[in-house]
N, C-alpha and C positions, 0 to 999 in steps of 0.2 A: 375706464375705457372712454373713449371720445368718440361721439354721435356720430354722425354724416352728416344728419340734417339737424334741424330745430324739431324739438320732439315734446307731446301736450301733457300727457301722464304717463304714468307707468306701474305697474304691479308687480310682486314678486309673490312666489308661492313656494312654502315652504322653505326660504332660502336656495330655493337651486334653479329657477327661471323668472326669467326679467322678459314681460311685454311692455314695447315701446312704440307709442302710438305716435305718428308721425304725419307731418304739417302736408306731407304730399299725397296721404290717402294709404298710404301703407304702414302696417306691424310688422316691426322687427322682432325675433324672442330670441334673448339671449340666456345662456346656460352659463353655470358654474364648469369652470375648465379646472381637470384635472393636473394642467402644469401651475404648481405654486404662485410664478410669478405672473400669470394672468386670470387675472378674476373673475370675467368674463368671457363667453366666447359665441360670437353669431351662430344661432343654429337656423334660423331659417327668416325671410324676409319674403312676404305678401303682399299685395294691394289687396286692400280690405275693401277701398271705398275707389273704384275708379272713376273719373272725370264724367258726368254726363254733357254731352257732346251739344244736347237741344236745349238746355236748362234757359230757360226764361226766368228762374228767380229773383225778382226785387231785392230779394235780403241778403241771397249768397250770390252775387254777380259774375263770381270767379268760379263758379264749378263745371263750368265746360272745358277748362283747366286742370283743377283739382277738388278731391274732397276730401275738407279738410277730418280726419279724426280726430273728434272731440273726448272720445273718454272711453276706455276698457276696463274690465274685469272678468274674472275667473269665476267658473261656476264653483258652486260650495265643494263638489267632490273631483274637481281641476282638470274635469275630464271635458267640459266644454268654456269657451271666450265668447263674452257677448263684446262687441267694437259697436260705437254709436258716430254721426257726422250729419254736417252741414247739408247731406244729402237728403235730410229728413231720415232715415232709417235706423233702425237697430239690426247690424246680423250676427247671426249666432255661427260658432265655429267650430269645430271636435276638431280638439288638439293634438289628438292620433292622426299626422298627415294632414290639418287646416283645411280640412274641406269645410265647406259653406253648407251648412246646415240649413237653416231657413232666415229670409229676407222678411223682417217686420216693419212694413209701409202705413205708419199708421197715424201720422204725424203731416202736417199741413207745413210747420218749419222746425229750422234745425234740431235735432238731436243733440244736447248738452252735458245729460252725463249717463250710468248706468251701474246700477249694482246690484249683485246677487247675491242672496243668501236663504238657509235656513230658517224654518218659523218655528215656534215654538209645538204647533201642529205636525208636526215632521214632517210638513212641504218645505219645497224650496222655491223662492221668486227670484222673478227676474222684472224689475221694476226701470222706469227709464222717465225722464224729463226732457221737456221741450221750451224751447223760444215762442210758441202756439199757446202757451200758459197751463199745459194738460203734463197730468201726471198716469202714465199708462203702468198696468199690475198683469205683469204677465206667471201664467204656471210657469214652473221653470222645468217642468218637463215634458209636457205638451207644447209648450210655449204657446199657447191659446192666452187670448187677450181676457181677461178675468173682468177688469173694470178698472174706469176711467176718472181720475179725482182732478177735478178741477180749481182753480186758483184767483179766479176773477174778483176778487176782492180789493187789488192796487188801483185806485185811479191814474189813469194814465199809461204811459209806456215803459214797459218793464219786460225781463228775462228769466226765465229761471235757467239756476247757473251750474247749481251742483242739489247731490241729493245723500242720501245715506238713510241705509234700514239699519234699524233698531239689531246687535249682535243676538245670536240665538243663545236661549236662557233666561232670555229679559222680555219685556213688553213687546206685544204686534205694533211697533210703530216703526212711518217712514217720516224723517225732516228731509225738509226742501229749500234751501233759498235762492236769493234773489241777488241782483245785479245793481237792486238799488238796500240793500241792507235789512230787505224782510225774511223773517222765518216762518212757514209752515209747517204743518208734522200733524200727519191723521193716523186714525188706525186703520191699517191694512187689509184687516178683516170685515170689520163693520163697512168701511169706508168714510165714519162720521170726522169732521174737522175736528180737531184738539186745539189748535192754536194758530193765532197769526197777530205777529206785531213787525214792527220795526226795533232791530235789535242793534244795529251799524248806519253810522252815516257813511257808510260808503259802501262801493262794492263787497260781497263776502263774496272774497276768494278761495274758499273750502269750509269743510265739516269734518267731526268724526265723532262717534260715540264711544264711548270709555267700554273696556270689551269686560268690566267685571263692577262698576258704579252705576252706571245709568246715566251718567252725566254728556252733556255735548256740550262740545269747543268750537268754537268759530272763529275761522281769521276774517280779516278786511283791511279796503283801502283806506279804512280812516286810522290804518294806526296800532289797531287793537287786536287783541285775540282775549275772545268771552268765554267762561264756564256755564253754563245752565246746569240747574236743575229740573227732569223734566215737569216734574210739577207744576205747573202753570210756568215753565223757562223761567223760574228767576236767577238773574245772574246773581255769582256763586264766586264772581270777582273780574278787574282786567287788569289785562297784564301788559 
């Protein structure tokens, strides 16, 4: 199917719905149709993240405009969507009818990425990253702010870009990186840092952890995509 607009990510759950996060502040979900020849089909379109009108920010100049959705996912049991944006927030969403659950203002600048998942504890988080260089650890069913992991380690000016927790079964851990090619990854529980280096000369533009290895892959603008081992990250090859 073809977009409307320019669209940032997008998730699919269980094969039968596609959210599509989109450049002008709204999600799209599309559903599997039941006629053969179309694969997709619109079920419902929101503004997740509407224009603030008075916005003063230096970093997002264009949000009295728009804002922009930077990154969604699905809660572990698909009953609730957390949308994150340039608006600084994370909201959360029940997907019976998309109402607006609660507004997470907890962030100084933009919202970058967000993922949920199951702990090995049988909680579930809802963790998120910011351009403010803070990693927030939210309950994922309270959604109560748990604790706040910080990244001030880079000299200089930097992002954090994208993020991924550890798949349930495996270690309490979250990786993080960065816009200029660093990874970080603490544990979730404790909150102690595990690791930080520069792993890319370039931007990493994604992550993900192997859902039965323990391994994480990294893409970037230099070219590459890395394996880790999480053991002290040693790469594991590039390809």
């Amino acid at each position: 199917r073809r977009f409307p607009l320019p669209f940032l990510c997008f998730h699919a759950v269980l094969l039968q719905r596609l959210a599509v996060a989109r450049t002008d502040g709204n999600v799209s979900i599309y559903s599997r149709a039941s006629v053969p020849d179309q694969v997709l089909q619109l079920e419902k379109t929101f503004l997740a993240h509407p224009p603030i009108t008075d916005s003063k920010s230096p970093s997002c100049p264009g949000l009295n405009l728009q804002a922009e959705v930077w990154s969604l996912c699905w809660s572990p049991d698909n009953t609730h969507m957390a949308t994150c944006s340039e608006d600084q927030t994370v909201r959360v969403w029940l997907t019976d009818g998309w109402k607006l659950v609660k507004i997470l203002s907890n962030n100084t600048m933009a919202v970058t990425c967000v993922d949920w998942k199951f702990q090995p504890s049988g909680k579930h988080l809802l963790i998120s990253c910011s351009d403010d260089h803070t990693v927030h650890v939210f309950d994922g069913q309270t959604l109560g702010l748990l604790k706040v992991l910080e990244s001030e380690l880079i000299y200089g000016w930097y992002t954090l870009t994208y993020l991924a927790i550890q798949p349930f079964g495996q270690k309490d851990h979250v990786a993080v990186v960065t816009q200029n090619g660093h990874i970080f990854a603490w544990n979730i529980t404790t909150g102690n840092q595990l690791h930080w280096s520069r792993v890319h000369y370039g931007s990493i533009e994604g992550l993900a952890w192997s859902a039965n290895t323990g391994r994480l892959a990294t893409v970037s603008g230099d070219c590459s995509v890395k394996v880790f081992t999480f053991d002290g990250l040693m790469p594991q090859g590039k390809l």
